[in-house]
Structure formats: C-alpha cells, structure tokens
N, C-alpha and C positions, 0 to 999 in steps of 0.2 A: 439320695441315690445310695446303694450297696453298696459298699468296699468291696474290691475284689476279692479279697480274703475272705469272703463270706458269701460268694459267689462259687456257681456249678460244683458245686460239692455235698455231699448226700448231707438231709438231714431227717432225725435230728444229728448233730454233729456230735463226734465222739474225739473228744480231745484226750492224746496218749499222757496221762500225765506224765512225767520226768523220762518218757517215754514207756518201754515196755520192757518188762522182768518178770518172768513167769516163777512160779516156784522153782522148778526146775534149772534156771541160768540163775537165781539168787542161789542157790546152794551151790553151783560152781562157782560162785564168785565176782558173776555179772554186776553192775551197780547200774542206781538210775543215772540218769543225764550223759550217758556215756554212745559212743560210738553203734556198741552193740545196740542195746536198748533203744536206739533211735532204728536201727536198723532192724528191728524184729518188729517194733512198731509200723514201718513199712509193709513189711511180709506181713501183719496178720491183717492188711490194707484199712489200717486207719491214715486218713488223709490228713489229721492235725493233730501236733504234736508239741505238747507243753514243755519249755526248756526254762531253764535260768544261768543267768548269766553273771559271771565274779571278774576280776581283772587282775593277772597277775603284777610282779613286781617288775617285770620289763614291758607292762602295755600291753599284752595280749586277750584279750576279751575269750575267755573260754565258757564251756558248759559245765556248769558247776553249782550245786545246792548252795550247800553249807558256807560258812565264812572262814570255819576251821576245816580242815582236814581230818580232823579226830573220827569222826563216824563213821564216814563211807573206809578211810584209808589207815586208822590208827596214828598217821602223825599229828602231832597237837600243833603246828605251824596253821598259819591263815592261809588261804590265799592268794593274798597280797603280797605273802612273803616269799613266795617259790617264785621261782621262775617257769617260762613254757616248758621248758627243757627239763627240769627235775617234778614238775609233775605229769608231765606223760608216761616219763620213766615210772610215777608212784603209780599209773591209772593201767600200765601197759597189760597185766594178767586181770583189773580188774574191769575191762571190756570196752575201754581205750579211750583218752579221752579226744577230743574234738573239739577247735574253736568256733568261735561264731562263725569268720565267714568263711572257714572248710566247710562249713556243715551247710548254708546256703547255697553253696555251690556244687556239695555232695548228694542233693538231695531237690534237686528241681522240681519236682513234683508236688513234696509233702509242703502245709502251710503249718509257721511257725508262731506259737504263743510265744514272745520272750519276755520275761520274766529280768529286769535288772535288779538285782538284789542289794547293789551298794551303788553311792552317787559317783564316785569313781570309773565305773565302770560304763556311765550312764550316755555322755558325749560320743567316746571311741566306740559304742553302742549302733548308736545312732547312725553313725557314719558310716558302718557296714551295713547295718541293715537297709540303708539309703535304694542301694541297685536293687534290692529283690522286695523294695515295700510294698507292692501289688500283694504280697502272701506272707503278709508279717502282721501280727496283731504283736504291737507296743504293750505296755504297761510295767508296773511297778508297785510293791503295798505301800511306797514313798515317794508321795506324791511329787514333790519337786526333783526327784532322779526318772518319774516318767515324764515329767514336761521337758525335763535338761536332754533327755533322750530324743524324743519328739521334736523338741524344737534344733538339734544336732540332724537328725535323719530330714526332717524339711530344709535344712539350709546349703542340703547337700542334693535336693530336687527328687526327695522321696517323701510318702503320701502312704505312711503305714496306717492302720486300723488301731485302734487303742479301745482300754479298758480302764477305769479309774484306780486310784491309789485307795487307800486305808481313809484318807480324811472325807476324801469326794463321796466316798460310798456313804460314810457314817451322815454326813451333809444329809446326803440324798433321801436314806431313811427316816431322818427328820423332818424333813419338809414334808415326804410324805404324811407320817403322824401327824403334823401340824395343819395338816391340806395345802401346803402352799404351792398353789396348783403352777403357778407364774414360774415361783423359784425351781420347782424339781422341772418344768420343760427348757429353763435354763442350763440347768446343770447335763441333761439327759442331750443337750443338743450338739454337744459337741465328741461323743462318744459312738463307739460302731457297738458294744457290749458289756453286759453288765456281769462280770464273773467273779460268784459269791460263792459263799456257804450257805447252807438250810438257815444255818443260825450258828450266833456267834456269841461266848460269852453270856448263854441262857436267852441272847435276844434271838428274837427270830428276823433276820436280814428277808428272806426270800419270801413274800406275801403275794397274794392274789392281786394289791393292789400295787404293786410295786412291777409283777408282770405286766399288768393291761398300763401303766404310765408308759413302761420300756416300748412294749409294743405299740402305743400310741405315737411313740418318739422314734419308730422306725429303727427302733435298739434290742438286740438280741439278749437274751439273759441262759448264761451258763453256768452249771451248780456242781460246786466241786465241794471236798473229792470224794465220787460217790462208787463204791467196789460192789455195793448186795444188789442184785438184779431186781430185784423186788421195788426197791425206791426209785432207781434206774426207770424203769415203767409207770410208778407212780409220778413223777415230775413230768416225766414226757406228757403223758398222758393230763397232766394240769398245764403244759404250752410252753415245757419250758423248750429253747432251742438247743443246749448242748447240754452234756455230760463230759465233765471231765474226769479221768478215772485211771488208777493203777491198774487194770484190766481190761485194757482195747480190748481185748481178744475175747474176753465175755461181753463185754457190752457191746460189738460190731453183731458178735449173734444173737445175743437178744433183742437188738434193736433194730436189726437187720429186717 
C-alpha cells in the first residue's frame, strides 16, 4: 500500500530542496533550511519540501545543514554547541530559523523530507515527527541515525515513509550488478523511496534497471539535486517519480 506521504499529491513530485532561495532572497541574504525559504517554497506551491535536521546543545531539534555554522552564518561553532536561543538570534536577518516541530505544525499542508544529519539528533527526531508521520518521509545518509529515528517515531505510534541511508543504497546497487534478484526485493521491501544521485563517485547509482526493480517493489525513485530543466525532463520522461531541486519554482513550470 502507499504511504500517505506519497499520496494525492501531483506527480512527477517536485521536492524543494533545503527549501527555496531564488537568486534574488540569496542576495538579500535569505539562507536554505530556514523559515523563509520553506515559506517561499510554499507560495511557488511546491507540496514537498526537503529539510535537515541538527540538534542543538539544549535538545532542540532544528532545520539546519551544516554541522558548523561557518557557511550559511560565518561562526565557526557546531551546532551542537549553541543553544535555540543564540541561534535564532545568529539566523534572525538571515531568514529565520525554525525547529522541527514549529515547522510541522506551521505548515499543515506541505509534506516533509527530513533529512537527520547527526545520530544525536536522530531519537528527539523521531518523536516529533511521530504526530504528523502521515507526511513525513524519514531518512538519513547514516544508516543507523535513520533506523534510531524510525524506530523513535514508531514507538511513539507514528508510521512515517522512509528512504535508505548511504550503506542500503550502495547494498542495493550491488545486488543489482550481481542480479541478486531475491536480495534487492529484500532490501527494496521495506522502503516508500529510493532518493539518489544520477551517479556518485563516477558510478552511476540511477539505472534503467534499478528503476523497473524500485517500480516492481511498489518503490518510488527520486533524483537529486537536479536545477537544468533539460535533465529535469529527461528523467521524468525515463519514469523517474521525483525531482528534487534548488529550483521548485522552475521545476513546478516545467513540469507542470
């Protein structure tokens, strides 16, 4: 059966990556993962929106990339190391930042990719995402902080959609190669989506035969992170079901 996360929602599906930042709010100063940028992603009505999530030093699970600070904000501090309260203050001009569950609660409508980036972050993850798992797709590129998530948001009577870690996928590729028709409907069985790259490391992840298994398995394949409208139509147009993309706002029209 479908996850509801992957239910009544247009496809192919246009996931906002880190949300949305047009040229125009990046030169004022907008950042991804932030308050804005989920909110603009709304208005250009993309219905799913790629987040990640970090965990400060008093326990608050926020929207957040990086592990340092240094990029989006100039401070070389982690994460980990601020509190809610001194990085909102850091995030306030640069387009606000937002925890996980204000953001599920601000935003009813839109369905969330989340993305845990540290094991830390991965349980108190979980547990918020619990009430609104119906339009949550889980995952993590580490594997064991998306099972510790998973099994955190189930034991709290939520039933979110998930995507595999970094290891599951590589698995997964293999068996492919190898034909191990048995082991890949294994691995493919217990997943809502398979969200990759074209190719990773000169390999190529994303194959014709790797489609038609997913699709065999009742499993949707989304290819990230794709910005040239060009390729954007080329995948579609080979089956794939999503596009994730720093550019809802071009990819809802071309693919519209």
């Amino acid at each position: 059966m479908t996850h509801p996360y992957l239910q009544f929602a247009p496809h192919p599906r246009v996931l906002a990556h880190r949300g949305l930042v047009t040229p125009d709010e990046a030169s004022a100063g907008v950042a991804e993962n932030t308050l804005a940028a989920v909110a603009a992603a709304d208005a250009a009505g993309a219905r799913y929106v790629e987040l990640d999530c970090h965990l400060t030093t008093d326990g608050e699970v926020v929207i957040f990339h990086d592990q340092k600070l240094t990029r989006v904000t100039g401070d070389e501090r982690r994460v980990r190391d601020v509190t809610l309260a001194e990085l909102t203050a850091i995030m306030q001009d640069r387009g606000g930042l937002i925890t996980l569950a204000d953001l599920l609660v601000a935003f009813p409508e839109l369905r969330f990719n989340v993305d845990v980036k540290v094991p830390e972050a991965a349980e108190p993850a979980g547990r918020i995402i619990a009430p609104h798992s119906d339009r949550v797709l889980l995952t993590s590129f580490d594997e064991s902080a998306r099972l510790r998530a998973l099994a955190a948001c189930r034991a709290a009577d939520g039933s979110p959609a998930t995507s595999p870690g970094r290891t599951v996928m590589i698995s997964l590729v293999l068996a492919l190669a190898l034909r191990q028709s048995g082991r890949v409907r294994r691995i493919l069985a217990s997943l809502d989506a398979l969200q990759i790259p074209v190719r990773m490391s000169g390999i190529n992840v994303f194959t014709p035969r790797l489609l038609r298994a997913a699709h065999e398995a009742g499993v949707e394949v989304h290819i990230w992170t794709i910005n040239d409208v060009a390729e954007m139509r080329r995948l579609v147009a080979l089956g794939v079901d999503g596009i994730v993309t720093d550019r809802a706002d071009v990819a809802l029209r071309a693919l519209g």
